[in-house]
C-alpha positions as CSV (number, residue, x, y, z in Angstrom):
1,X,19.2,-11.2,22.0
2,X,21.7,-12.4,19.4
3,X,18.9,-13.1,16.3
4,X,18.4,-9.6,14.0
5,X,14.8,-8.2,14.3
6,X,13.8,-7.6,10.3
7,X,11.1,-4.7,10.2
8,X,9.6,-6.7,7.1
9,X,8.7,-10.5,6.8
10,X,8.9,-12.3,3.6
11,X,6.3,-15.1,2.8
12,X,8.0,-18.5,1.9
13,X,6.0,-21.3,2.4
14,X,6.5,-25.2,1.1
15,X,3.5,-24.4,-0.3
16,X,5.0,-21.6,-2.6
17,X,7.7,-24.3,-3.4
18,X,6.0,-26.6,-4.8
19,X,3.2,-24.4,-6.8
20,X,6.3,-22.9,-8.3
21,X,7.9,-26.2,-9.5
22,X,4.5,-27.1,-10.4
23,X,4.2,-24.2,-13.2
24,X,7.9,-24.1,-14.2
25,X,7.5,-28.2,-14.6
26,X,4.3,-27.0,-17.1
27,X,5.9,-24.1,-19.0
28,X,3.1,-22.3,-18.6
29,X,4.8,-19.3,-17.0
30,X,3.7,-16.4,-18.8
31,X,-0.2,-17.1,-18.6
32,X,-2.3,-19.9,-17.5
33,X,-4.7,-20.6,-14.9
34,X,-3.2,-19.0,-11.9
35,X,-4.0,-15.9,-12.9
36,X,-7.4,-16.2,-13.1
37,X,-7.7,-18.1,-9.7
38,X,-5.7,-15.6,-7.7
39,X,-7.6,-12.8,-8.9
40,X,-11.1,-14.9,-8.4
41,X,-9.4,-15.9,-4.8
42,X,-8.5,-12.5,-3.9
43,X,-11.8,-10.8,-4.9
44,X,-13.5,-13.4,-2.5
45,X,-10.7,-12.5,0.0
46,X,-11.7,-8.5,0.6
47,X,-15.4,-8.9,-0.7
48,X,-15.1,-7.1,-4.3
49,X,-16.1,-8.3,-8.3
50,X,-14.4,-6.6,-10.3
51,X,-10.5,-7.2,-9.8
52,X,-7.2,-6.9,-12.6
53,X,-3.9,-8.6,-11.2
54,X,-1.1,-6.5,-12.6
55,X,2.8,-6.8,-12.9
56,X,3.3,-4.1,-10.2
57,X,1.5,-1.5,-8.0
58,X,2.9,1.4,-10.0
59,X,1.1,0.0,-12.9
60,X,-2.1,-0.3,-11.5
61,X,-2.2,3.1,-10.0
62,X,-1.3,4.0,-13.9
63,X,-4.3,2.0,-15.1
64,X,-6.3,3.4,-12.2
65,X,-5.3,7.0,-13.3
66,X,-6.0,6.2,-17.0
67,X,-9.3,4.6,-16.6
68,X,-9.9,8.1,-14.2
69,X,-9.6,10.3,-17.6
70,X,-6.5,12.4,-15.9
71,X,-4.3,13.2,-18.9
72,X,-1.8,16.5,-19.5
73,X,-2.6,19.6,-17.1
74,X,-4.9,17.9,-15.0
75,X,-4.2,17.8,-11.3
76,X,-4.6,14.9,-8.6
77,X,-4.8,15.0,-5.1
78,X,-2.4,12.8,-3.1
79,X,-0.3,12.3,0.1
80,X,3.3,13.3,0.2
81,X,4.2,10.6,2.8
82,X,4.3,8.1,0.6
83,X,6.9,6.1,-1.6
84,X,7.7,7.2,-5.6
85,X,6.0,3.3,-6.1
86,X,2.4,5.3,-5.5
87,X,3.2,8.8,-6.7
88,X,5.3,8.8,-9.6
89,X,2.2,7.6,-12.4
90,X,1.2,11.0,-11.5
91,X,4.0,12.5,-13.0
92,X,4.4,10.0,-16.0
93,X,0.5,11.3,-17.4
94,X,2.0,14.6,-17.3
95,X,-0.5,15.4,-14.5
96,X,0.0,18.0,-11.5
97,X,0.5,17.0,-8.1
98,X,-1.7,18.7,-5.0
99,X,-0.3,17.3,-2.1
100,X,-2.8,17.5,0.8
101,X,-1.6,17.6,4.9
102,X,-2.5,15.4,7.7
103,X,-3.9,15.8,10.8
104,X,-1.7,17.4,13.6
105,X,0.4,13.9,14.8
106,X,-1.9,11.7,12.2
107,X,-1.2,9.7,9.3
108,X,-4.7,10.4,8.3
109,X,-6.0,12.9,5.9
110,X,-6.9,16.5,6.6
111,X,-10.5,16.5,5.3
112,X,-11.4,19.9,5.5
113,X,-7.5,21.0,3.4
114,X,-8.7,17.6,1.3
115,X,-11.9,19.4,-0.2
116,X,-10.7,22.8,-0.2
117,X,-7.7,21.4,-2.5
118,X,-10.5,20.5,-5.3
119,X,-10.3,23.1,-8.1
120,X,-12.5,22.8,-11.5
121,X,-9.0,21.2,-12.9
122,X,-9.1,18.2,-10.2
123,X,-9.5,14.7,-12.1
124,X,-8.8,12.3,-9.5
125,X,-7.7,12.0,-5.9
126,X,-5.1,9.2,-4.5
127,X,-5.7,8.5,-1.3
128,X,-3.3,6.1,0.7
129,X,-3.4,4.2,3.9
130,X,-0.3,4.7,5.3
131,X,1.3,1.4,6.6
132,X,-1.7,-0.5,6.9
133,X,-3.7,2.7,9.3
134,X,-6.7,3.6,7.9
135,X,-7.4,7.0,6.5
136,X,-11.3,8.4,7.2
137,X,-11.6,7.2,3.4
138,X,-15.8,6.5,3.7
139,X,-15.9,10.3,3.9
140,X,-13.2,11.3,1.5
141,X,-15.6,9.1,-1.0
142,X,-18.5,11.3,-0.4
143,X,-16.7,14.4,-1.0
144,X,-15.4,13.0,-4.0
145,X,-18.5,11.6,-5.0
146,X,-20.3,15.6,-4.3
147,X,-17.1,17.0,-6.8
148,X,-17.2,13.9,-9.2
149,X,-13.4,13.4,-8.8
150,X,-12.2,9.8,-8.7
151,X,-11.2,7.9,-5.9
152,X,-8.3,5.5,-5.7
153,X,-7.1,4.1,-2.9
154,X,-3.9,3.1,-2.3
155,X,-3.9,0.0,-0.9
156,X,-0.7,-1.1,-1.2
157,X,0.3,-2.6,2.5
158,X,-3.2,-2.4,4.1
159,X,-4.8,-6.1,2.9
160,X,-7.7,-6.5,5.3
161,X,-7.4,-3.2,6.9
162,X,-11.2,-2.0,7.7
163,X,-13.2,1.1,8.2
164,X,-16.8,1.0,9.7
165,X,-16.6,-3.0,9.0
166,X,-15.7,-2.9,5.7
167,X,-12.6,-3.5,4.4
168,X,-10.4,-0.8,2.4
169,X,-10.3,-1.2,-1.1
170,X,-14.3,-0.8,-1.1
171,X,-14.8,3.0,-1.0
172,X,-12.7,4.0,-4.0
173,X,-13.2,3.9,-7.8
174,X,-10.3,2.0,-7.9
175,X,-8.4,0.5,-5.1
176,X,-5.0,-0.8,-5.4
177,X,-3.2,-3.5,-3.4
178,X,0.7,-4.5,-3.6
179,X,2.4,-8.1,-3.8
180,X,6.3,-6.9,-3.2
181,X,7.8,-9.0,-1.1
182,X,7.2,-7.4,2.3
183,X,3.7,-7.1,1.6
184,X,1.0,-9.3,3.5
185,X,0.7,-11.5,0.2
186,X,4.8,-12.0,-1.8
187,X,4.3,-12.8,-5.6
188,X,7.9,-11.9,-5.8
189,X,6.7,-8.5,-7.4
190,X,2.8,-7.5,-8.2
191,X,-0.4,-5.6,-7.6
192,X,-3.7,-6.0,-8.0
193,X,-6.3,-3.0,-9.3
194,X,-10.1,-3.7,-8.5
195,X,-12.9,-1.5,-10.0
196,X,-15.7,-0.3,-9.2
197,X,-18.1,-0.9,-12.2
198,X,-17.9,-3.3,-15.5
199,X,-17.2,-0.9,-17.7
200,X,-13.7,0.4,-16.1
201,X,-12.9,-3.3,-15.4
202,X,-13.5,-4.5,-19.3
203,X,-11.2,-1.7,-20.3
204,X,-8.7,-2.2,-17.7
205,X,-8.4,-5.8,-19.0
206,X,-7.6,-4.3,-22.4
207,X,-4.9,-2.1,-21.0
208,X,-3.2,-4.3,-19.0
209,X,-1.8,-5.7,-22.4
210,X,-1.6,-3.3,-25.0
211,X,-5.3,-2.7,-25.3
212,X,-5.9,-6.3,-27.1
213,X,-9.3,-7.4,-26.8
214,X,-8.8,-11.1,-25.8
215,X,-11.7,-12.0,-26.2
216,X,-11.4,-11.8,-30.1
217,X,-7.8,-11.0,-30.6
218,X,-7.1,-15.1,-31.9
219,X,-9.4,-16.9,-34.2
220,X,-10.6,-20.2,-34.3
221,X,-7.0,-21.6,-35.2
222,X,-5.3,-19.8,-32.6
223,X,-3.3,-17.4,-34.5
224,X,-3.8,-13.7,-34.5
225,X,-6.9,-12.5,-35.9
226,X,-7.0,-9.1,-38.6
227,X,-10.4,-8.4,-38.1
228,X,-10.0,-7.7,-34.0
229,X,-9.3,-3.9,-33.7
230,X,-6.8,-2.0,-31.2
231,X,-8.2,1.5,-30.5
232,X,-6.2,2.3,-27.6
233,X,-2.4,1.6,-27.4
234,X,-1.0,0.7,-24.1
235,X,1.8,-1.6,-22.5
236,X,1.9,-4.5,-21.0
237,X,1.4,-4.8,-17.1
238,X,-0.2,-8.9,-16.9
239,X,1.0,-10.7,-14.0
240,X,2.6,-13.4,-14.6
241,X,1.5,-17.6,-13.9
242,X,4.2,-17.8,-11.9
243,X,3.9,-14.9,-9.6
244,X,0.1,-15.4,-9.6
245,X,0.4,-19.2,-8.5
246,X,3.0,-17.8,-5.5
247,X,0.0,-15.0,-4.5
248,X,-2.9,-17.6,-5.1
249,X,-1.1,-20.1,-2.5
250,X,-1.3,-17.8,0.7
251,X,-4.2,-16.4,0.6
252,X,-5.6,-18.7,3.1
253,X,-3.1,-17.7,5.5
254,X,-3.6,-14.1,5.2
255,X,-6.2,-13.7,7.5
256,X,-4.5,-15.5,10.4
257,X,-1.1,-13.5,10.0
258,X,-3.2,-10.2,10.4
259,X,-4.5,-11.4,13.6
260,X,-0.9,-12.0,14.7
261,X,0.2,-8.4,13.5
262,X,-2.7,-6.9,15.4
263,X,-2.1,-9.6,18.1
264,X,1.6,-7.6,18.2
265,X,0.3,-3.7,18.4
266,X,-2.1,-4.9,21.1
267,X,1.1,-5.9,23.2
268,X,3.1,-2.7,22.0
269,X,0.2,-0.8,22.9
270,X,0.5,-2.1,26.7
271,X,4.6,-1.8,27.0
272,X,4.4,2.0,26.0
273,X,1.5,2.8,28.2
274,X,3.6,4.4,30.6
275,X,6.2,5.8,28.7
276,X,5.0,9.5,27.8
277,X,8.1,9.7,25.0
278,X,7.0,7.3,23.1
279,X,3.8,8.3,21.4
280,X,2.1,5.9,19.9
281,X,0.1,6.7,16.7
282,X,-3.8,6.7,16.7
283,X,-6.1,4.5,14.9
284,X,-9.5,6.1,13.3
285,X,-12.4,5.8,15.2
286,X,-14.4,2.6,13.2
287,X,-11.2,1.3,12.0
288,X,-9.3,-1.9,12.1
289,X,-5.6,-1.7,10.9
290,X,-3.3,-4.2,10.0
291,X,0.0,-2.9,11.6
292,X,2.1,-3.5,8.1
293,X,4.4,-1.7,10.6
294,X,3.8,-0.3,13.9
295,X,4.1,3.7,14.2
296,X,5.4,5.7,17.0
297,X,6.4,9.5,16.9
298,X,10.0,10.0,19.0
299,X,12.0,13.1,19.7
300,X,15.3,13.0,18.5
301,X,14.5,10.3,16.1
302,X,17.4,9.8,13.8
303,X,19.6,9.1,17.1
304,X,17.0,6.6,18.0
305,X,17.4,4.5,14.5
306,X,21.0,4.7,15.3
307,X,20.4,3.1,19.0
308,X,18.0,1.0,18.2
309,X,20.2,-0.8,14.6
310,X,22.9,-1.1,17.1
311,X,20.6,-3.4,19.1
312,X,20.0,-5.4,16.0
313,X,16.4,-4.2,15.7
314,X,15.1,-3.0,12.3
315,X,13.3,0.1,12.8
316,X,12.7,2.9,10.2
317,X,11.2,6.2,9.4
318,X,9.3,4.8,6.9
319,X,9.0,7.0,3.5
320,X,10.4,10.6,2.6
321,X,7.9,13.3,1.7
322,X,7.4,13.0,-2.7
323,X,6.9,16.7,-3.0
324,X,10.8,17.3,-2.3
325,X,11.5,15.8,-5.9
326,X,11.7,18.2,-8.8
327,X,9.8,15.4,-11.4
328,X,6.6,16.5,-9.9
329,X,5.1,19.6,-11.1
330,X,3.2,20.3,-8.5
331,X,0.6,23.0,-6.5
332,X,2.2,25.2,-4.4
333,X,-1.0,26.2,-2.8
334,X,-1.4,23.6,0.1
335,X,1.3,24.0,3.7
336,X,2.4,20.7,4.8
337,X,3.5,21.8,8.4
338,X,2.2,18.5,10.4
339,X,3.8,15.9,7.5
340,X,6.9,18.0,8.0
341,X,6.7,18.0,11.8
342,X,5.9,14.2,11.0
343,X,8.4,13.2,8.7
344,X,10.9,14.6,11.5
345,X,9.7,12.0,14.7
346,X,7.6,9.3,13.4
347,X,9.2,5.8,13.9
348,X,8.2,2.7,11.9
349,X,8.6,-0.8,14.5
350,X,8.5,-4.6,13.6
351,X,5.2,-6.0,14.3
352,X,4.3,-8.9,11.9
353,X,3.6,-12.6,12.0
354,X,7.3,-13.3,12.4
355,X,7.7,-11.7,15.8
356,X,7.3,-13.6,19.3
357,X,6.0,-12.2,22.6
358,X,9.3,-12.3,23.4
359,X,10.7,-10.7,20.0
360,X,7.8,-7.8,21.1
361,X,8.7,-7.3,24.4
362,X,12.6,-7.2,24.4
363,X,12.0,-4.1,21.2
364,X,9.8,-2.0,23.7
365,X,12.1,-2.6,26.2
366,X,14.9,-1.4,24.2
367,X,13.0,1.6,23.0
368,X,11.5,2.6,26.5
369,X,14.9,2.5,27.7
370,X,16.6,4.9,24.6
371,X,13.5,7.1,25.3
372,X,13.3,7.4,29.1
373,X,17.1,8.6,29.3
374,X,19.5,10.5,28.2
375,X,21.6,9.2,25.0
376,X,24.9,9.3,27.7
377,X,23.0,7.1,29.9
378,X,21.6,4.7,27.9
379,X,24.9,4.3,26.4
380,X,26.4,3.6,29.8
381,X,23.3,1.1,30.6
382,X,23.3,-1.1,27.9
């Protein structure tokens, strides 16, 4: 196969095109009506009200964790698998990181370590679905709900992903989705924070952009008004028009490209059947994932990445564990042994919208053929 196989796809559409030319042509860039109709669109899209498009992910998890109450000293629960685009706002409100284990071969969380890591300083808990595989997050909510800690899911690459028939996003206090560009949705950069209740979400409005109250924050001629307070200092995190008028164009399409992701595992599923070395990674029971990527666990991994690049197929291990950075002050209470044993085999594949049959078929048959030899004989065969 002489094409490269990218890992990631990047939405680019006509229809992006000419949205894009249709705001710059306005010079309504920095705000206008985009915003408000993505957000409105997207809110339909996974079946929630209250919803706050932001500049990035990272900033949304901020707002989330700020809206939460977690300030200096206080500690949150989250995943070490992850990426610094999830984790680090931990560290920025000067809060403590208790990183909590998976299952043995899982991505999904260890409940029983998950509620034993709750101490009387726990504020909030992030809770991410890693790679569009859903974590048993409708019971992670009750425990958090029977220790009032807050619950924010980390969304970020698992748009439509479901558990029990109800999509992710819908169990948390706060859920938070991602627009990068190798997300399901590309706004060229962006996230999107939903809330549970009015309160957090009339707040989180105020946040976004330095805690100005829009509603009053201009009077009647448009200029800035002296008489509309600021309690609460923040930054600014709005997404743009432009970026918003990119995200509010695909959203129709979404749903189809999932089916061709899941379309994908189903077919990976079949091709590894009978190869014992390739181990493919479970789905919860009740769940529906997305396949952002599509996971495998491998011996001798980093040889495989090596094999498999040389073949011109994308492949990856995905993230590196957050708690080996010194920025996070963190609990030392809590053994990681199976996201060590983890972070040493698991293998991230190509499965989106952009792959044929054929694309699917010629990578398993690439990686049942590294996997079922010897490295000297595969180098011979191929």
């Amino acid at each position: 196969m002489s094409k490269k196989l990218s890992l990631f796809g990047v939405v680019s559409t006509t229809e992006m095109q000419d949205i894009a030319c249709e705001v710059l042509e306005s010079g309504r860039i920095a705000s206008g009506k985009y915003v408000e109709l993505f957000e409105s669109k997207f809110a339909n899209l996974i079946e929630q009200q209250y919803v706050i498009s932001t500049n990035d992910m990272t900033n949304a998890i901020h707002l989330a964790l700020r809206l939460s109450g977690v300030t200096q000293g206080d500690e949150v629960i989250a995943t070490a698998f992850s990426c610094m685009a999830s984790n680090s706002p931990i560290a920025l409100c000067g809060a403590t990181a208790v990183w909590v284990d998976f299952k043995p071969n899982s991505v999904e969380i260890d409940l029983e370590l998950f509620e034993l890591s709750i101490s009387e300083k726990t504020k909030a808990a992030i809770v991410y679905h890693v790679a569009g595989y859903p974590t048993p997050i409708d019971e992670i909510e009750s425990i958090c709900k029977k220790h009032g800690v807050k619950l924010i899911e980390d969304c970020n690459n698992s748009l439509l992903s479901m558990v029990n028939g109800k999509y992710v996003g819908g169990f948390g206090d706060f859920s938070v989705f991602s627009f990068y560009p190798n997300r399901q949705i590309n706004t060229t950069e962006g996230g999107m924070l939903i809330c549970k209740n009015l309160k957090d979400y009339e707040l989180g409005k105020k946040l976004r952009r330095f805690g100005i109250d829009s509603s009053s924050f201009r009077n009647s001629l448009g200029e800035i008004n002296s008489q509309s307070d600021i309690p609460i200092a923040s930054y600014s995190m709005n997404m743009n028009n432009l970026c918003a008028a990119l995200g509010y164009s695909q959203i129709d399409d979404v749903k189809d490209n999932a089916i061709i992701a899941q379309n994908n595992a189903q077919l990976y599923n079949e091709l590894f059947l009978d190869n014992p070395s390739v181990r493919i990674m479970s789905i919860l029971e009740g769940a529906k994932a997305v396949f952002w990527v599509y996971l495998v666990q491998v011996d001798d991994r980093d040889k495989v990445i090596e094999l498999m690049k040389e073949h011109e197929i994308s492949v990856s291990s995905l993230h590196q564990r957050n708690d080996i950075y010194s920025c996070f002050s963190s609990s030392d209470n809590n053994s990681l042994d199976n996201i060590a044993d983890l972070q040493k085999t698991i293998l991230a594949l190509p499965c989106g919208w952009w792959l044929s049959r054929k694309d699917i078929e010629y990578i398993a048959n690439i990686l049942n053929l590294i996997t079922s030899k010897t490295i000297s004989s595969f180098n011979n065969e191929i």
